[in-house]
C-alpha positions as CSV (number, residue, x, y, z in Angstrom):
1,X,150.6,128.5,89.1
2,X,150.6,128.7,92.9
3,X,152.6,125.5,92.8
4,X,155.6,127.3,91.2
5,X,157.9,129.6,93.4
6,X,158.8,131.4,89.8
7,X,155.7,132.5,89.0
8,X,154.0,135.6,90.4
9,X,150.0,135.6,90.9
10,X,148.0,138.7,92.3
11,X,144.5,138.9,92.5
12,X,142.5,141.8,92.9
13,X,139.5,142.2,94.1
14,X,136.7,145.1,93.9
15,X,133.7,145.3,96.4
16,X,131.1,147.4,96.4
17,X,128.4,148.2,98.9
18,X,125.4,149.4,96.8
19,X,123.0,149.4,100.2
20,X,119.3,148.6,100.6
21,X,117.7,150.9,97.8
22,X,119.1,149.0,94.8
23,X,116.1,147.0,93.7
24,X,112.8,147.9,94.6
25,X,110.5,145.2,95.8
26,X,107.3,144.7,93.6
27,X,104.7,146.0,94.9
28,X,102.7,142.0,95.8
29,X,106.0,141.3,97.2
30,X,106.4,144.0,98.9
31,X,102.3,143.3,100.2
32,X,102.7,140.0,101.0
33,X,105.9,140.5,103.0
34,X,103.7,143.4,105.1
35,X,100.7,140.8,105.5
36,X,103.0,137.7,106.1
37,X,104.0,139.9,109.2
38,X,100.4,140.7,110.5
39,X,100.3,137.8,110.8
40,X,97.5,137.6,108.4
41,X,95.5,140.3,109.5
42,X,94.1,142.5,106.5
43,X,93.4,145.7,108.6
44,X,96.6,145.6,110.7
45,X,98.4,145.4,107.3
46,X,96.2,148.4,105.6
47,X,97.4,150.4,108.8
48,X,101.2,149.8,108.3
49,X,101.1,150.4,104.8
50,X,99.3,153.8,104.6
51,X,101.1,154.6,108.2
52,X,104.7,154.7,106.0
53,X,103.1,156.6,103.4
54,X,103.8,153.9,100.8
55,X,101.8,154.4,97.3
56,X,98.5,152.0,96.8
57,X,100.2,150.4,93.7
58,X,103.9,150.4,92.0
59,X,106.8,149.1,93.1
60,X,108.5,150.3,96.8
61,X,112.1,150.3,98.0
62,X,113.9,148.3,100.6
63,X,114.0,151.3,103.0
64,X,109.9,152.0,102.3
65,X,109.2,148.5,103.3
66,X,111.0,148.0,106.1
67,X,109.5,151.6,107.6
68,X,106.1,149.7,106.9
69,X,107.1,146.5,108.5
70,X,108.1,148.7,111.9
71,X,104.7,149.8,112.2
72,X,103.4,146.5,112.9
73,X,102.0,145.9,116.6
């Protein structure tokens, strides 16, 4: 259609931005991704995890996780 000068084409487009908090992360994902960081280390982990105040089991969001992650050393 773009090839002919008669025709007319618009296209429209919506974004949206739906930020961080959209999904939360699963609760071993969310683990993992805090031990992954210490590098291994079980205790360093423990620390970061109950330093952000994150519950002991269920699911956390984006933001939660990334608080925990900060706390690393």
């Amino acid at each position: 259609m773009g090839s002919n000068p008669k025709l007319e084409v618009r296209i429209v487009v919506h974004l949206a931005d739906f930020g961080l908090d959209t999904d939360p992360v699963h609760e071993n994902n969310a683990k993992q991704n805090v031990l992954a960081a210490a590098k291994g280390d079980t205790a360093v982990a423990q620390r970061a995890w109950s330093e952000a105040r994150l519950p002991e089991a269920g699911a956390v969001s984006v933001k939660q996780l990334v608080d925990a992650l900060a706390r690393l050393p």
